[in-house]
N, C-alpha and C positions, 0 to 999 in steps of 0.2 A: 480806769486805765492807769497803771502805775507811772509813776514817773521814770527817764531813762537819764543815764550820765554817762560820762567818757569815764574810763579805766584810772583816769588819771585824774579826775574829779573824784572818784569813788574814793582813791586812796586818802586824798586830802580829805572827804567826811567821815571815813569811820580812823583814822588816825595811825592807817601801816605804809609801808613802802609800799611804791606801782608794782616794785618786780613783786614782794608775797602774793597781791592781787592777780599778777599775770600768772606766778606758778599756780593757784588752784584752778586759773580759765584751763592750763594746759593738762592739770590733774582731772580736768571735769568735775570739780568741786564748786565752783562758781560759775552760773551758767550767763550765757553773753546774747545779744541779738544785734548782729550788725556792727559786732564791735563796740555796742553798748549795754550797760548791766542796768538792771531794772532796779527803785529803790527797795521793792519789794525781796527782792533776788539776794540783796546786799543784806536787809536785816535778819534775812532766813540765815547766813553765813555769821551775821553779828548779831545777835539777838537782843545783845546787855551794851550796845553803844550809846556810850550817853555823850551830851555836847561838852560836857568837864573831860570826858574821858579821849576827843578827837581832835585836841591839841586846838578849837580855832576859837574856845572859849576869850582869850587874851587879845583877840579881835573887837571884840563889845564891851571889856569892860570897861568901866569909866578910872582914868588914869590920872591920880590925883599931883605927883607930882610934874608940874610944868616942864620941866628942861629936858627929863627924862619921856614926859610925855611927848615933847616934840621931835626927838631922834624917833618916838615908836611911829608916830605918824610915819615921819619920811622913811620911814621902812619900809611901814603897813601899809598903811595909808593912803591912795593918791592923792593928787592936788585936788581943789576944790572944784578946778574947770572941768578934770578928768572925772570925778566921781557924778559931777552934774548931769556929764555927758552921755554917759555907762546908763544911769538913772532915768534918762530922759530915752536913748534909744530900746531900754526893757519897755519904758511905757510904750514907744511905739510898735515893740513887737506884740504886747500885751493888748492893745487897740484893735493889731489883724487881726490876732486869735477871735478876740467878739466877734469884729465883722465877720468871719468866716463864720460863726458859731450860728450865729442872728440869720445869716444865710442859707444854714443846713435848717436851721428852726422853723425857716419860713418855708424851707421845701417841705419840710415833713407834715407843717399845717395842712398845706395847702392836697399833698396828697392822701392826706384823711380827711377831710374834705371831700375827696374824689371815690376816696371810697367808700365813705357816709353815702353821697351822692347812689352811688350804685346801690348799694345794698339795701335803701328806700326805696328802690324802683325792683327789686327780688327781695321781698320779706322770707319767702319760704328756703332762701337758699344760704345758711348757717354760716359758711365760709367766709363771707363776707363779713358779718358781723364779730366771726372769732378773731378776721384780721385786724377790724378798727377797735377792737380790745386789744389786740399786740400792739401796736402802734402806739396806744395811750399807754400801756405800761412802759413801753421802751421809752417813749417820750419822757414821759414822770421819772424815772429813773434815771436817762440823763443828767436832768435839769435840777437832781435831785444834789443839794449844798453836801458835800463828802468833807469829812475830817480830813486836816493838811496835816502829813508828816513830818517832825521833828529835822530828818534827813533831807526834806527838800525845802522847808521855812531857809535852811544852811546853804542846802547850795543857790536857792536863791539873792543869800545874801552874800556868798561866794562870787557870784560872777558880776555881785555891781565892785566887791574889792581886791578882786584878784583878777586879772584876765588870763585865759589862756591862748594858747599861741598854739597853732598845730603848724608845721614844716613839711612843703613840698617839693620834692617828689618822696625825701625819707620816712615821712611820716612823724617825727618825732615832735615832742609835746615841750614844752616849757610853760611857765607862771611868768606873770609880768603883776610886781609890786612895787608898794610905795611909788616912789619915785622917779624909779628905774627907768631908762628907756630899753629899748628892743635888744641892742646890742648887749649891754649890761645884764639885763636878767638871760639872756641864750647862752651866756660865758659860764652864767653860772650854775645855770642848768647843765653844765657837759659840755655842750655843743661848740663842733668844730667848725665856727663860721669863720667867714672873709673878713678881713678890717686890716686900718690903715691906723689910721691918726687918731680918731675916735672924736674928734671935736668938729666931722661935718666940713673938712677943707679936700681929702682925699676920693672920696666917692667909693672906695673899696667896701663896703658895706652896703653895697644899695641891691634893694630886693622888690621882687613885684607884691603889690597886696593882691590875694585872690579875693578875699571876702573879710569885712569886718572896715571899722574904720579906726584911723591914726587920729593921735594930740600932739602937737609938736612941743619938743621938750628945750631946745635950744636951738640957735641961728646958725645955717646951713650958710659957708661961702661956696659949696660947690654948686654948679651950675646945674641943673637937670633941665633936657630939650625938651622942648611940649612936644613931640611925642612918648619921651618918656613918662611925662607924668599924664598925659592922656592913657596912656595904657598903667597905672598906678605906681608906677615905681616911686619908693620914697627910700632915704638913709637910717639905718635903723639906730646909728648912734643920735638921731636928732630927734626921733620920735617915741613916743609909749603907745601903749591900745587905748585906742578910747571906749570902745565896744568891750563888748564882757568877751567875746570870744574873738579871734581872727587867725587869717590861713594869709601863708606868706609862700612865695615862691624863689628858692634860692639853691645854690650849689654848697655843699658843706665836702669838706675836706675829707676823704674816704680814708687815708693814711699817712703816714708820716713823708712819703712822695709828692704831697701832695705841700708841706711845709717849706717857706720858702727860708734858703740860709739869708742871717739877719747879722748889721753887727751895729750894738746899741750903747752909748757912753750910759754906765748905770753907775746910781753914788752909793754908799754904802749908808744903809741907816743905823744898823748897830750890829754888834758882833760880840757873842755871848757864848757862856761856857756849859753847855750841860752837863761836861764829863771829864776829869783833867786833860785828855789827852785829842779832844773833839769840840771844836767851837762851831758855833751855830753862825754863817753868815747870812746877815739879810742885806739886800740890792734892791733898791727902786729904780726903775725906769721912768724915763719923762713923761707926762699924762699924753701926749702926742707922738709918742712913740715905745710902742709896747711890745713885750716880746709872745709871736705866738708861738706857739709848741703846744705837744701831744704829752700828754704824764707818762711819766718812763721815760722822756729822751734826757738828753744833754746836750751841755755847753761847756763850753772856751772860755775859761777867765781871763783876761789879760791885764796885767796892774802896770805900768810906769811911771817911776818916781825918781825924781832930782837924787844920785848916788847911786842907786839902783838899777841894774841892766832889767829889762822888759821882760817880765815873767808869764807863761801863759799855760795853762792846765787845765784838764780836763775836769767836769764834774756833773754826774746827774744832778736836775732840778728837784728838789724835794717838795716842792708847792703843786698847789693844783694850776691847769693853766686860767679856772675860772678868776682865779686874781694875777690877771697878768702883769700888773708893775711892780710887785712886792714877790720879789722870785729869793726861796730860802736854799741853803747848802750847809749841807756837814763837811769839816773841812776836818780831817784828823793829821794828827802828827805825825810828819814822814819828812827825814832831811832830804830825802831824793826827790820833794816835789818844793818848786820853787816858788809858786806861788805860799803855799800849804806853809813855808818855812818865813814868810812875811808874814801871814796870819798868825803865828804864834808868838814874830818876836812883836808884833803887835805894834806892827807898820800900818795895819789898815784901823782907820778910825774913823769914825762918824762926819761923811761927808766928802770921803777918800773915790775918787774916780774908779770904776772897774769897765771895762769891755770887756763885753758877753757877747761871742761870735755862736751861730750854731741858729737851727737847733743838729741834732745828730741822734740816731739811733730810733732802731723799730721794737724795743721793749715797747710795746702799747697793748692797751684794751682790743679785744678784740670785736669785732664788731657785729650786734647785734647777738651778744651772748645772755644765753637765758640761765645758763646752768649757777650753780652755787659757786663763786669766786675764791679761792685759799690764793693767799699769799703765804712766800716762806722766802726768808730773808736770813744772809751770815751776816753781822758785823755790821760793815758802812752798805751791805746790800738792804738797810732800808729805807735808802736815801730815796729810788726810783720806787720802791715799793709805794712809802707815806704820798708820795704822789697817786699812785693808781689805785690807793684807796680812794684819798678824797675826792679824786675823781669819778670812779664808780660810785659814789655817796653822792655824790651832783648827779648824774643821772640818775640816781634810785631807778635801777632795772633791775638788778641781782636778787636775786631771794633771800640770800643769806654772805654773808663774808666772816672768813675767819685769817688769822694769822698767826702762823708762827715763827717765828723769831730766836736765829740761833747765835749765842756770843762765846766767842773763844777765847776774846782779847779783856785786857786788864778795865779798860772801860762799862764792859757789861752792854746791858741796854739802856742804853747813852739818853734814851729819850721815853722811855717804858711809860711817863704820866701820861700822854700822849695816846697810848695803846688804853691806857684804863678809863680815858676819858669819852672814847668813841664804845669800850663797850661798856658803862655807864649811861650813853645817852642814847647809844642804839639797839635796840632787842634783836637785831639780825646781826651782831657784830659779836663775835667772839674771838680770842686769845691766847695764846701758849707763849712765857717765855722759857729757853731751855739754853742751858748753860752747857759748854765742854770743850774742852782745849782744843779740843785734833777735828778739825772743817766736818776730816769724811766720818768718822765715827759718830759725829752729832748729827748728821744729815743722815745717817740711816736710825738715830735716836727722831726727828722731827719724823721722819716716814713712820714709825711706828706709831709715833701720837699721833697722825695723822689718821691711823688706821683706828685707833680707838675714837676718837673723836666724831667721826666723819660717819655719817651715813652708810655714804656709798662712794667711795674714791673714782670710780669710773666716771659719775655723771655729774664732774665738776672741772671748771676750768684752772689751770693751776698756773702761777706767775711767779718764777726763780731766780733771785736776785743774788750775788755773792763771788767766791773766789772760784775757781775753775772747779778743786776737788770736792767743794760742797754740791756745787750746783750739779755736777755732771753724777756722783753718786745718787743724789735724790732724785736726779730725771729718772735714773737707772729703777730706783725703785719703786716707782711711780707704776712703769713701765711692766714691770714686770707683777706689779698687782692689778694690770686692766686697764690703765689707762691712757689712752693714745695719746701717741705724740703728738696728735693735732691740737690738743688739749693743755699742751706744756709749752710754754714760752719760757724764755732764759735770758739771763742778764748775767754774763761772767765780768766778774770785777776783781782788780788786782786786789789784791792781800795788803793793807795796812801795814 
C-alpha cells in the first residue's frame, strides 16, 4: 500500500510550490484521494526527484561551522524538548499501528485455523482448501519486509522537523520551524490571523487546538479560565507544535474590513537611497505592538519635530505583512508632500520617531485565487505591488507570477535587483521591465507584452498599481482581450 501525504507535504518532498502541485490536481495531471496524493502518484509525475534535487538536503547535513551552525539550527531546527517530543509521540503512534497490525494477525490465524478446521472434516470439497491457500498467500504477502521509498524515509523525517499546522474552518496549511511559535510561523506563511502584543499579556491570539499537541515557547501573563483550557484553547504567540502534525480552531481576517485602524509610535531604522530621486524608508515598530495589515494597503506617516509643523502623508506599505515590525516605503521626491520634503532634506535619521495611523485601502489578494497572478506597476505603483508579491510568495498557492513593471520617470526602476533576485530564485517568477515617458502609451506597450508572454490572459488574476491614465488604459485593454473585470484589481496612485 503506498504511502499518502497532504498537497502541502508533497510540495516540500519533490521541491515545487503548493499552488504548481494544486494546478495539475485541477489539470487532472496529478491524481488525489481525499485530498491526499499517494507517494507513488507523486513519483509517476516526478520520476528523476532526487533528495539534492528537493531542497531539504541542508536539513542533514553536518554544519561545520559553529555560529553559523546555530542560527541554522534555530531556524531549522527545533529545541531539544520539541524534537524529543515530536520523536517520542511518532514512536507512540508507531506502537498502535503494531498493536493494530498484531490484532488483524491474530484474526487472520485464528480464521485459518477455522478454515483448516472445516476443510478436515470435507476432504472431497476443494473450495476449502483453495481458500486456506489464499489466506496463506495473502497472509505471506503481507507480512512480506517491502522496500522503503526515498520519498517517505523524507517525509518521515519531515514531520519529526517540521510540523504542520492545518486551520479551521479555512483549511489552510502553514509549517512550524525552528524555533518559531504558532503565531510567528502563520505570519509568515500568509495568514491573516488575530494578535495583540505578541508576548502572551493581550490574549488576542488564543485559538482552540482540535488535535495534535503544543510546547510552550515563553511565559503567558494572560490568564485562561479552566474552562478554556479544558476545552484546549492556548496563545499561539507562547506556544510551538510539539506533534509533527496539528489542527487549530480559529477566525482569520477575510478582508481588509476586517483590519482594525491602529496608530503605532514607530523609529526609523535607516533610510537609503536606491535612486537619486526615491529613498527607501525603514520603521520598526515595538516587539508589543505591531502593525497588522493586508499587502496592498496603506498608511499615514506622521513625523513632529522641535521647528517643524507636524507632517503627515499617505503611503503604501511596500513589505510583506508576514514581518510586521520592520514595515518599508518608497518615499520619492515631491515638494507638495511634506513629509516626502523631510525625508530628502534628511531630517529623518536613525532613531527618529514616526506614527504610522492606518491601515487603509482594499488593493488585496484576492481570496482563494488559484489562477496565475501578473502584476503591472507605473513608477512608485510598485510600492503596493513588492508587497502582494511577497506575499503571495508566503502563501505559495499561485502557480505561476509574473511582473511588469513600467517607468516613465528619470528614476527608472528604482529597485529592478529586487525583481532579478525573486526570478533568480524562483522558477514560477518571471519579469518584464519597460520603459516610456507617456503613463498611457506604455500601459498599452505592458498589454502587449502581456499578450506575448502569457499563456492565456483570460485565466489570470491581474493587480494595477499606478497613476490614473496608466492603470485605467491597461484595465481597458485587459478587458477588451477577455478578461473580466472580476479578475482586475486597481490601485490608482498620484503621479510623482
Amino acid at each position: 500500500m503506498s504511502h499518502h501525504v497532504s498537497i502541502w507535504r508533497a510540495a516540500q518532498l519533490v521541491g515545487v510550490s503548493r499552488g504548481v502541485l494544486q494546478q495539475q490536481v485541477r489539470d487532472g495531471t496529478l491524481a488525489t484521494c481525499d485530498g491526499l496524493v499517494a507517494i507513488d502518484e507523486l513519483l509517476r509525475c516526478y520520476p528523476t526527484v532526487q533528495l539534492e534535487e528537493s531542497g531539504m538536503l541542508e536539513r542533514v547535513v553536518q554544519i561545520r561551522d559553529e555560529a553559523f551552525g546555530k542560527r541554522v539550527r534555530e531556524r531549522i531546527l527545533p529545541s531539544q524538548e520539541v524534537l524529543a517530543q515530536r520523536v517520542f509521540l511518532q514512536s507512540q503512534e508507531l506502537a498502535d499501528v503494531r498493536r493494530h497490525l498484531q490484532r488483524y494477525h491474530a484474526l487472520v490465524i485464528e480464521l485459518q485455523q477455522s478454515v483448516r478446521a472445516v476443510a478436515t472434516g470435507q476432504p472431497e470439497d476443494a473450495k476449502w482448501q483453495a481458500l486456506d491457500k489464499q489466506i496463506k498467500r495473502g497472509l505471506a504477502k503481507a507480512l512480506a519486509t517491502e522496500s522503503v521509498g526515498l520519498l517517505e524515509v523524507m517525509d518521515d523525517m519531515l514531520k519529526i522537523m517540521t510540523a504542520q499546522v492545518t486551520v479551521r474552518p479555512s483549511g489552510h496549511q502553514f509549517a512550524v520551524e525552528g524555533h518559531a511559535n504558532l503565531l510567528q510561523s502563520g505570519l509568515h506563511a500568509g495568514l491573516k490571523l488575530n494578535y495583540g502584543c505578541g508576548n502572551g499579556s493581550c490574549g488576542m491570539c488564543k485559538v482552540r487546538v482540535i488535535s495534535g499537541d503544543l510546547a510552550p515557547t515563553q511565559h503567558s501573563d494572560y490568564p485562561l479560565s479552566e474552562a478554556e483550557k479544558a476545552q484546549g484553547y492556548a496563545l499561539m504567540c507562547c506556544h510551538t507544535a510539539a506533534s509533527s502534525e496539528l489542527t487549530l480552531e480559529l477566525l482569520e481576517a477575510s478582508g481588509p474590513q476586517d483590519m482594525p485602524l491602529q496608530q503605532i509610535g514607530a523609529q526609523v531604522r535607516a533610510v537609503s537611497e536606491p535612486a537619486p530621486n526615491t529613498r527607501l524608508v525603514h520603521l520598526q515598530t515595538p516587539r508589543t505592538h505591531r502593525l497588522r495589515f493586508l499587502a496592498g494597503q496603506s498608511v499615514s506617516l506622521g513625523w513632529a519635530q522641535a521647528g517643524f509643523d507636524d507632517v503627515r502623508s499617505s503611503y503604501p506599505v511596500a513589505s510583506c505583512p508576514c514581518d510586521d515590525r520592520n514595515l518599508l516605503f518608497f518615499v520619492h521626491r515631491d515638494q507638495q508632500d511634506g513629509f516626502a520634503r523631510q525625508v530628502f532634506a534628511g531630517n529623518l535619521a536613525y532613531g527618529s520617531q514616526v506614527t504610522v495611523y492606518g491601515p487603509t485601502g482594499e488593493f488585496v489578494l484576492r481570496e482563494g485565487g488559484h489562477r496565475p497572478q501578473v502584476f503591472a506597476a507605473c513608477d512608485g505603483g510598485f510600492a503596493p505591488v513588492k508587497s502582494l508579491i511577497e506575499h503571495s510568495l508566503s502563501l505559495d498557492a499561485a502557480p505561476a507570477l509574473a511582473l511588469f513593471w513600467l517607468a516613465t520617470q528619470s528614476d527608472g526602476h528604482f529597485y529592478a535587483n529586487q525583481c532579478r533576485a525573486w526570478s533568480e530564485a524562483l522558477d514560477q517568477f518571471e519579469y518584464e521591465l519597460i520603459t516610456h515617458a507617456d503613463a498611457e502609451a506604455g500601459a498599452a506597450e505592458v498589454a502587449h507584452a502581456m499578450r506575448v508572454d502569457l499563456f492565456d490572459v483570460s485565466d489570470c488574476d491581474f493587480y494595477l498599481a499606478g497613476p490614473a491614465r496608466f492603470v485605467q488604459t491597461l484595465a481597458a485593454e485587459l478587458n477588451a482581450g477577455g478578461v473580466p473585470a472580476a479578475q482586475i484589481s486597481v490601485q490608482l496612485m498620484e503621479a510623482a
